[in-house]
N, C-alpha and C positions, 0 to 999 in steps of 0.2 A: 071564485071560491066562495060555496057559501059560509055564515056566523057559524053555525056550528062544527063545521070543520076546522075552520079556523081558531076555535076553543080548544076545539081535544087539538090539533098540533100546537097551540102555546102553551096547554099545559105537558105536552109531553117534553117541549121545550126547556121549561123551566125544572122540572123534575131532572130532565139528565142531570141539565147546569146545577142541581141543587146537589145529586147527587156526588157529581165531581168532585162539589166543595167540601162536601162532608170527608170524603176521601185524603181530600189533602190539605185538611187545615191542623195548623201544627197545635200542640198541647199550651194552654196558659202558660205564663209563667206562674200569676196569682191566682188561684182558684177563681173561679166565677169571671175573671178580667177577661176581656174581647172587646175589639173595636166591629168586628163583626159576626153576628150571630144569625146563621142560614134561619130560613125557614121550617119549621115543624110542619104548618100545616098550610099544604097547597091547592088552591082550587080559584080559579078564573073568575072573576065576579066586578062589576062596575060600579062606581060612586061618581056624579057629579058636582061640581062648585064652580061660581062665578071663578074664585079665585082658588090656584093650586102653589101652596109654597113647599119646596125642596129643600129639607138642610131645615132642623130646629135649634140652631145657632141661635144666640144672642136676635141679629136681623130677622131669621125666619120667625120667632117668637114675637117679636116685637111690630112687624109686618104683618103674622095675622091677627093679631091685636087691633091695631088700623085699618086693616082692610073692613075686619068686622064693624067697628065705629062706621064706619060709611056704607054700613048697611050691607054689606056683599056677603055669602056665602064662602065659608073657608075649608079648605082641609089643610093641614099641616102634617109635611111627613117628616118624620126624624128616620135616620140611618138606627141610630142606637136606641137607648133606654133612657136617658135622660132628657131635659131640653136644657137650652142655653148656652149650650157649646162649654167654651174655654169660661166663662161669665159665671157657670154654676162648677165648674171641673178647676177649681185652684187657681185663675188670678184672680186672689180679693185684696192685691194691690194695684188698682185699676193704672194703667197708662193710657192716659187718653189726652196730654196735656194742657189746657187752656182749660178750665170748668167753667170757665162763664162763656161758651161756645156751644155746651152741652146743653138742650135742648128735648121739649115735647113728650114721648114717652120716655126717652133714655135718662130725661130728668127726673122721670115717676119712679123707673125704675130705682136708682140710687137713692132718690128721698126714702125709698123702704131699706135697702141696704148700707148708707152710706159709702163711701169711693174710697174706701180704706180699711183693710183687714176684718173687712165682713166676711163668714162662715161660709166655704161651698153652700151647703144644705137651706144655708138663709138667701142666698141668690137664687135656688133652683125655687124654692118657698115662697119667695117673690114674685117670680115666671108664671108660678100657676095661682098665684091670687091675683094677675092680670086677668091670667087667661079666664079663670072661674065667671068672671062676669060678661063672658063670649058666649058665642055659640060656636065658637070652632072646633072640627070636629082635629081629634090628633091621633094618629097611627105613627106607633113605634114599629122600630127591625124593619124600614121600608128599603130595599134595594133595588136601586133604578137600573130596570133589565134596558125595556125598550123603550125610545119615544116615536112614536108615531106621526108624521106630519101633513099636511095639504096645503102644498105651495111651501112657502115662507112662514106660517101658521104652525104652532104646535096644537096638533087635535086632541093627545092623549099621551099620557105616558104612565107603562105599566114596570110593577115591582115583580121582585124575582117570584114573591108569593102568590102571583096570577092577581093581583089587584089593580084597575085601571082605574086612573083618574080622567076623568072629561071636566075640559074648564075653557073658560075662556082667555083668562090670563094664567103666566107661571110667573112664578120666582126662583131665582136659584140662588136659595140662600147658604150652602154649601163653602167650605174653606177652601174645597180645591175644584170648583166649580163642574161638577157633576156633568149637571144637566143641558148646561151650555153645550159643554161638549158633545155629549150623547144627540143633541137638538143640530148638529152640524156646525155651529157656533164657531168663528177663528179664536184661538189662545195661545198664548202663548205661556213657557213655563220655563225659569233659568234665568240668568242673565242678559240685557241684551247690551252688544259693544255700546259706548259711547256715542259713536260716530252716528248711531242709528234714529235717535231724537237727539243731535247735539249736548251731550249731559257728558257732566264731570267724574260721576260719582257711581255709575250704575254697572259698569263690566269688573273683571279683573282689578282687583287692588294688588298694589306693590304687595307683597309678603312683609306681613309685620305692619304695614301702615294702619292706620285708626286705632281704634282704644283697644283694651281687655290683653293686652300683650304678654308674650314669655317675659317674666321677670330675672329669667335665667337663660342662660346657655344649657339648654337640656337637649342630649344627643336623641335623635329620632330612627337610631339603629337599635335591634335584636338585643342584642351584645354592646354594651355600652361604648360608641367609638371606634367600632369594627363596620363600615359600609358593607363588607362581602356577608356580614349575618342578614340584611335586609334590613327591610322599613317595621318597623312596630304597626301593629294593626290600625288602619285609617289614615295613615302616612304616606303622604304622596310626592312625588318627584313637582318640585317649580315648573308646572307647565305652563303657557301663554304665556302672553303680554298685556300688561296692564291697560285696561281701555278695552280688551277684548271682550266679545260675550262668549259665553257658554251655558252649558246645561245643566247647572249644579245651585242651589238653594239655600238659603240658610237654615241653619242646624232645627233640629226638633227637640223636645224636653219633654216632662212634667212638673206642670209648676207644684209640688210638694204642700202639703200642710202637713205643718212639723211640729213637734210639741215637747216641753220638759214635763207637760202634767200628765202623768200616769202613762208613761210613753210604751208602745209595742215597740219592740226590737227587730231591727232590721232585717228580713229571712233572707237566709242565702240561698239566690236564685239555681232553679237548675241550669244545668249548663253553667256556671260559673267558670269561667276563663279569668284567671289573675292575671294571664300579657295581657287584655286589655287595660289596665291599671299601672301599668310599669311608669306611664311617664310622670301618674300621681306621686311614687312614691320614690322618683328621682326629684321630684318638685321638694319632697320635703325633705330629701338626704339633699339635698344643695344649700340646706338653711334657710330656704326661703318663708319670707312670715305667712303661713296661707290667710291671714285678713278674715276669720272666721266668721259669716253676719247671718247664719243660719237663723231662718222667722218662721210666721205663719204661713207665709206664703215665697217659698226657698228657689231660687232663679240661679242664672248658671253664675251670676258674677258674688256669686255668695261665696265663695271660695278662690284665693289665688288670684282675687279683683276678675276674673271669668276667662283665664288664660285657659286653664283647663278645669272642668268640673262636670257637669251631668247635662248640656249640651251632648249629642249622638252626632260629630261632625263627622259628614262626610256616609251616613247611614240612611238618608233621607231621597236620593237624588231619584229613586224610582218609584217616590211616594206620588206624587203630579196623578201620571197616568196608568196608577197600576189597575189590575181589574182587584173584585173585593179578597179573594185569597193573600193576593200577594200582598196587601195591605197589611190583612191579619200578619202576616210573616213579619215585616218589618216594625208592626204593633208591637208583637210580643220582641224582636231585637230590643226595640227602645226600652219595654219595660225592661228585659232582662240586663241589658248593660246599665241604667240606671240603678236597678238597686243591687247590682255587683259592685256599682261606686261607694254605695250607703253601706253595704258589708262590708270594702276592703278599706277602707276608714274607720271603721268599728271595729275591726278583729284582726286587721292584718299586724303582723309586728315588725311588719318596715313602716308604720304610718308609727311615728315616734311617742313617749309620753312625752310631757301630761297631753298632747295634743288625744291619743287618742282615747282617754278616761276623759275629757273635755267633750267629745264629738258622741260618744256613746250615754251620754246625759238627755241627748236629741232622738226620739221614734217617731213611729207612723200616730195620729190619733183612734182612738178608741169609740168615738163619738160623731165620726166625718168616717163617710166610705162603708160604712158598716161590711155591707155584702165583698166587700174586694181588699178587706183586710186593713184599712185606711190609705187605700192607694186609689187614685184619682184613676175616675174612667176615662179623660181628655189628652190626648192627647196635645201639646201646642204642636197646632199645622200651622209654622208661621209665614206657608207661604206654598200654595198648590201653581193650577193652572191659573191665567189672568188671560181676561177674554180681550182681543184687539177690536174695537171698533172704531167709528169713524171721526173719534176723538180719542185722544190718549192722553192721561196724567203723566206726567213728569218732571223734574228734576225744577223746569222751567214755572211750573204752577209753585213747588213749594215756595220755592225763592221768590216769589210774586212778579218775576220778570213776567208770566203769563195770566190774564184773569180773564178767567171764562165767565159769561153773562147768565148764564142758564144755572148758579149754584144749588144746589139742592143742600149744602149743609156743607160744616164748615172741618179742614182736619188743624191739628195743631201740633204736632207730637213729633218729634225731632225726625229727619229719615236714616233711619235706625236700621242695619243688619247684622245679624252675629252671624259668627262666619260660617263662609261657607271650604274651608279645606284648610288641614293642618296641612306643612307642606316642610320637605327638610330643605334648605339654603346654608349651604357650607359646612355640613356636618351637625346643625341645628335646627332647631323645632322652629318654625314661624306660622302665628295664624293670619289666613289670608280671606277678608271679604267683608271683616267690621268695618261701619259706618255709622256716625255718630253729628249730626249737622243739624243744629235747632233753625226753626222756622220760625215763622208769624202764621198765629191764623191763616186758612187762607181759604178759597170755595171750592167745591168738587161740582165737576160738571155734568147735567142731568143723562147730557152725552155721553161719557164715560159710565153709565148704566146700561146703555140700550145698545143693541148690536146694530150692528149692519141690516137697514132694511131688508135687503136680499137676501141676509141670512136667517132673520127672523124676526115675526113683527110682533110677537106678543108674550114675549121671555124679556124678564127685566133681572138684572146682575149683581145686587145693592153689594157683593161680599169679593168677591173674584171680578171684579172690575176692570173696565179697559186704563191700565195704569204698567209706565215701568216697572221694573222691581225695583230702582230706588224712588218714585214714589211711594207705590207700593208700601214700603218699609214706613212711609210715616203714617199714612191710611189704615193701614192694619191692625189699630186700635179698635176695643172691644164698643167702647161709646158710639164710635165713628161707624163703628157696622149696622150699632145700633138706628142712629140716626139716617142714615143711609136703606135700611132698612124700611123706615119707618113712610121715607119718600118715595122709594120703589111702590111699595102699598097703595099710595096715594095716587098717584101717577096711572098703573092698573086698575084703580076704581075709576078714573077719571077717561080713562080707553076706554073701561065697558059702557061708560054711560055715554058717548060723544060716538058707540060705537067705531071708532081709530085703532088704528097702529099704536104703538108705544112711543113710534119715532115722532108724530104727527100730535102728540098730545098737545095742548098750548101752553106755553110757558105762563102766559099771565096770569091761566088758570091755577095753574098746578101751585106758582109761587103763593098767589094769592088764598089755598088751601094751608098751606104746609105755613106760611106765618100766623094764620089763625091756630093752626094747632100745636105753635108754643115753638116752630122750628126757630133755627137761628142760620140765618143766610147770609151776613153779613158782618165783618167782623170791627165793631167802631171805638174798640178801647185805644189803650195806650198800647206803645211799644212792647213787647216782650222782651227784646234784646234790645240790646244797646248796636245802636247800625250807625256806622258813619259813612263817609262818603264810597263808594262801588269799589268790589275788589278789584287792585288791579292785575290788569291781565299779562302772565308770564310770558307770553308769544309779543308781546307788545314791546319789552323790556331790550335792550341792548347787552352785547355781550351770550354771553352762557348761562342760563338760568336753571336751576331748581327749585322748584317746588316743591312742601313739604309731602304732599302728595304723590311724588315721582320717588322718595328717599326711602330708604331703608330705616325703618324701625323697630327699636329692639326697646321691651319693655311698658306697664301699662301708663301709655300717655292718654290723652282725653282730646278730640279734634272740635274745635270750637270758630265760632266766627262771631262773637259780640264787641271785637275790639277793633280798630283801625287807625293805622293801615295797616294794610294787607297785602300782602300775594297772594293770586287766586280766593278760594271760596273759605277757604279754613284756615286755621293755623293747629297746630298741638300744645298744649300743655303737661306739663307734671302733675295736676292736681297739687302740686306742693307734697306729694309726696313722693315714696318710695326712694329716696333719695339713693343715687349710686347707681341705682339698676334702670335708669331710663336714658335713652343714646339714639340719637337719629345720624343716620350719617349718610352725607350727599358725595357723592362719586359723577364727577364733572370731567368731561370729554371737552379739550381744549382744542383750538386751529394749530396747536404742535407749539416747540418747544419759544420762549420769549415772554415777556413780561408782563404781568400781569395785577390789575386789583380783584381784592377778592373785597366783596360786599355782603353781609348778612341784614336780613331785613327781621323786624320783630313790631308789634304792635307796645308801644308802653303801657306801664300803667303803674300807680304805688305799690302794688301788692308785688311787684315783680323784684326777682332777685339780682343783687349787686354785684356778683362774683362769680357769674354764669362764663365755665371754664369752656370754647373754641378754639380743638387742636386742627391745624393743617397737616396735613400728611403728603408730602413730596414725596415720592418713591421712597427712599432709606431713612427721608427724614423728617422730623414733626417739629411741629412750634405750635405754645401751647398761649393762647390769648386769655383774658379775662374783661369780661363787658357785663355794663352797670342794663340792665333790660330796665330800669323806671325810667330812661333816657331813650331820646331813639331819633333820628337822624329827622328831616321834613318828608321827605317822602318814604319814610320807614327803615333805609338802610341805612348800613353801617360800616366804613371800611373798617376791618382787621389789619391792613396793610397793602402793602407790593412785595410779588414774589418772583423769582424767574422759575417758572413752570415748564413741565414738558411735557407731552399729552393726555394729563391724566390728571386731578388734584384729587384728596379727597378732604371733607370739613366734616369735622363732627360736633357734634351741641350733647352736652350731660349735663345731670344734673346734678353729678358728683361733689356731696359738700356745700350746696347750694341754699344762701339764704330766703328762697322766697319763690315765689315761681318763675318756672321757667321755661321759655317760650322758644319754639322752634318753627320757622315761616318758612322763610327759602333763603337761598344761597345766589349771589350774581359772583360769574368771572368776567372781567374786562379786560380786553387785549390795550398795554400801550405803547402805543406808534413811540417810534425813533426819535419821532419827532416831536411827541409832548414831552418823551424823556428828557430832550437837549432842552428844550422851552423851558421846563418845571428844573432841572435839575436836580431830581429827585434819586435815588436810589434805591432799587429794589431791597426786600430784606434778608432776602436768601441770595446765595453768591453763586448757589450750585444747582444746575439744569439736571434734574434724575433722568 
């Protein structure tokens, strides 16, 4: 086929596809708000550069920045109208944890912004007084139609607008990694089981385990307490098993700039559905305290501790790989149930006073967002496609059980997910998928950038990187993209000049670049946490065990691991708060009816409460214990007593009434022989087998 036939068929190409989309893309919710906006004007035309970065995120911004410093030719293509991703679009309360990790340009950038409740408008303000002292070139509304290959090689890859890029290296600096995929690239997008990297923490959560919890018994039916009306919208039946993988992601938002100064009032969206709302305004007929902490920068645990607030769970799961329509689709969902949240809180009259004259004190700014009304154009994608290469992040890098040699920069920031599915469990609301697990510093490896040689040797991944999703969840810091970014760059400068692959680039060069240019590879402070000796491990233990991890929790506890001993990797906490409304309760499958100890394990500490109430529940009957948690056995457990059991116990831990905090680990049942009984002479404390 000759070039010029091959022009008039990709632009006749790109016109149909352009035309389709014009056809069925659905109306704003905000005037002017799109996550994507077709092309107006079509026509075939080429540009080349040493270096092609995808995604004007946070990384892609900050990579061609780098790339340009080392002399290379750039183009940058943003999807939208802005740059900076989520950096310039509302979080200007950075989570990036460790700052003296932070490094090289991602330190430039913050010394003009500072890492705390700086302005959208003064982060995007920032991006382009880097960028201004570049020559890179930057095209907005770029939509990656095709990419073009030879071999393993990407040659070219063209936007829906007929515009090709020729380069020698790509980036794909994208949040649901684009171009990987389009490039043939392996990814993967969802959960993956446990069993798949050995990890604790990355499938299926028990319902209700980790933090942000129902602080209530809130029915997840129609009709309040009626199963035959159905499930309330985004309410799902307990499916899987914990440790499983699936294909479901955590929640999306907007992170909000809120304001009491000269505040706009919240429009009520079209489309406004108040059953999406029901289960808010059972939240606040149940008396619950919604913990009010709305700021500059308004996140979902800003309400209800983040049981339920402006999180879209469960409205995301086909955002990974959809094509650019169905994005917009699910774009405009999130904006529309978001600020039907901020309306039915402002005007509804089941949202109570003074709470709701309290809450309608709060708008959009006047000053931030101009053109879209003070509503953020960013979407939080906290979490797309993740490309699998020949090394993978994991559960095992945060915890430092694994340390890869090749770091290219460091993460620090707890492995964090908010959930991914409300789900009903006996007639109640539980959210299922929080993860809440701080770290140490630790390095990310240059291999989890680069694909698979055979899949391609000149695409580097600094954003959607080969990582679980519970790595994933700590990496996923805006610094960490940053910096990550900033190494991919360097990396690709250092291919085009050694002429290489991206695989083959040499480490000592690359490391020996990126410390010159202020990175940070290695992490030589003090502790962050307090760590003592290795969790131990619940399979390891005699008898019947529970982990808090396996139990059912009800209420917002907080999952932490800086105290020991331990079982397993975490333990929960109360925060010391919410007193009454937090309950973890372990339901233990025994070898059938006979005598038993029952053991509670807990981590001491001063700050722990004296009068922390553990009821047993025998079949009909209960016994209610009381344990000092600033005490705590040598190896962390505790008997509560001997019972005579029958196939079933259950133990619950509250916080009911409780002076202090209060800590829930795991549960041991111990079977005892005949024959310690006759030895020990002991007597069980229950006389009756349920």
């Amino acid at each position: 086929m000759n070039r010029s036939l091959l022009i008039i068929l990709l632009a006749a190409t790109i016109n149909t596809s352009h035309a389709q989309s014009q056809s069925t893309l659905p109306e704003p919710v905000i005037p002017g708000l799109r996550y994507y906006y077709p092309a107006t004007d079509i026509s075939p035309k080429t540009q080349e550069a040493d270096v092609c970065i995808y995604g004007g995120t946070s990384a892609g911004v900050i990579a061609a920045i780098q790339a340009d410093r080392m002399g290379k030719s750039v183009v940058l293509l943003e999807i939208g109208r802005h740059l900076g991703g989520l950096s310039s679009g509302g979080l200007s309360h950075t989570d990036g944890g460790d700052e003296q990790v932070c490094g090289g340009l991602a330190r430039e950038f913050y010394n003009l912004t500072g890492k705390r409740n700086f302005r959208p408008s003064d982060a995007e303000a920032a991006f382009a007084q880097l960028l201004a002292k570049t020559s890179v070139t930057v095209i907005f509304n770029a939509h990656l139609q095709h990419v073009r290959k030879a071999g393993a090689a990407i040659e070219a890859i063209t936007m829906e607008d007929g515009l090709t890029i020729r380069a020698q290296q790509f980036l794909d600096c994208t949040y649901e990694g684009d171009l990987l995929a389009r490039a043939g690239v392996s990814w993967h997008a969802g959960r993956e089981s446990n069993s798949v990297y050995g990890e604790n923490y990355n499938g299926i959560r028990a319902p209700g385990q980790g933090g942000h919890n129902w602080p209530a018994e809130i029915s997840p039916y129609r009709v309040a307490d009626d199963p035959n009306s159905g499930l309330l919208p985004r309410i799902t039946s307990a499916t899987g098993q914990p440790g499983d993988g699936d294909e479901r992601i955590q929640a999306f938002c907007f992170r909000m700039w809120l304001t009491k100064e000269n505040p706009q009032p919240f429009p009520k969206p079209d489309g406004y559905d108040e059953s999406e709302y029901e289960v808010l305004a059972r939240l606040f007929e149940a008396g619950v305290n919604p913990t009010i902490r709305w700021s500059l920068d308004t996140n979902n645990h800003h309400l209800f501790r983040g049981a339920y607030f402006i999180d879209y769970v469960g409205g995301n799961y086909a955002w990974p790989d959809a094509n650019w329509v169905e994005r917009e689709r699910l774009f405009q969902e999130h904006v529309r149930y978001q600020l039907g949240v901020m309306w039915f809180l402002t005007h509804s009259d089941r949202i109570p006073e003074p709470y709701r004259s309290q809450l309608r004190l709060w708008g959009l700014p006047a000053d931030e967002y101009p053109t879209t009304g003070g509503w953020t154009h960013q979407l939080y994608i906290r979490e797309g496609r993740r490309m699998v290469s020949d090394y993978v992040m994991t559960e095992h890098n945060c915890t430092g059980r694994e340390v890869p040699q090749d770091s290219i920069g460091l993460a620090s920031y707890n492995m964090d997910s908010h959930h991914c599915r409300m789900v009903d469990v006996d007639g109640s609301i539980r959210n299922e998928g929080n993860v809440e697990i701080p770290v140490e510093p630790y390095p990310i490896a240059y291999r989890a950038i680069t694909p698979r040689p055979d899949e391609c040797t000149n695409l580097l991944v600094p954003v959607a990187l080969s990582s679980s999703h519970i790595a994933f969840g700590s990496i996923r810091m805006e610094p960490v993209f940053m910096l990550l970014g900033q190494s991919a760059a360097t990396a690709a400068c250092i291919a085009i000049d050694a002429g290489s692959s991206v695989q083959d680039v040499a480490y000592d060069k690359l490391q020996s670049r990126l410390v010159a240019d202020g990175q940070i590879l290695e992490y030589t402070g003090p502790p962050r946490h307090r760590r003592g000796s290795a969790p131990v491990d619940p399979k390891s233990l005699p008898g019947f065990v529970m982990d808090n991890t396996q139990a059912e929790v009800i209420g917002p506890w907080s999952e932490n691991n800086v105290t020991h001993p331990r079982v397993g990797a975490s333990y929960l906490h109360d925060q010391n708060a919410a007193k009454g409304d937090c309950l973890v309760r372990y339901r233990i499958k025994t070898n059938g009816p006979g005598e038993y100890e029952i053991r509670v394990s807990w981590p001491p500490n001063p700050n722990r409460a004296t009068n922390v109430p553990i009821r047993i529940i025998t079949g009909r009957q209960q016994h209610l214990k009381m344990v000092n948690q600033k005490q705590s056995g040598v190896d962390g457990f505790n008997s509560v007593g001997r019972w005579l059991l029958g196939n079933e116990v259950t133990v619950e831990i509250s916080n009911t009434d409780t002076n202090g905090y209060v800590i829930a680990d795991a549960v041991q049942v111990l079977p005892i022989s005949a024959e310690q009984q006759q030895r020990e002479g002991i007597k069980s404390e229950s006389k009756t087998v349920p």
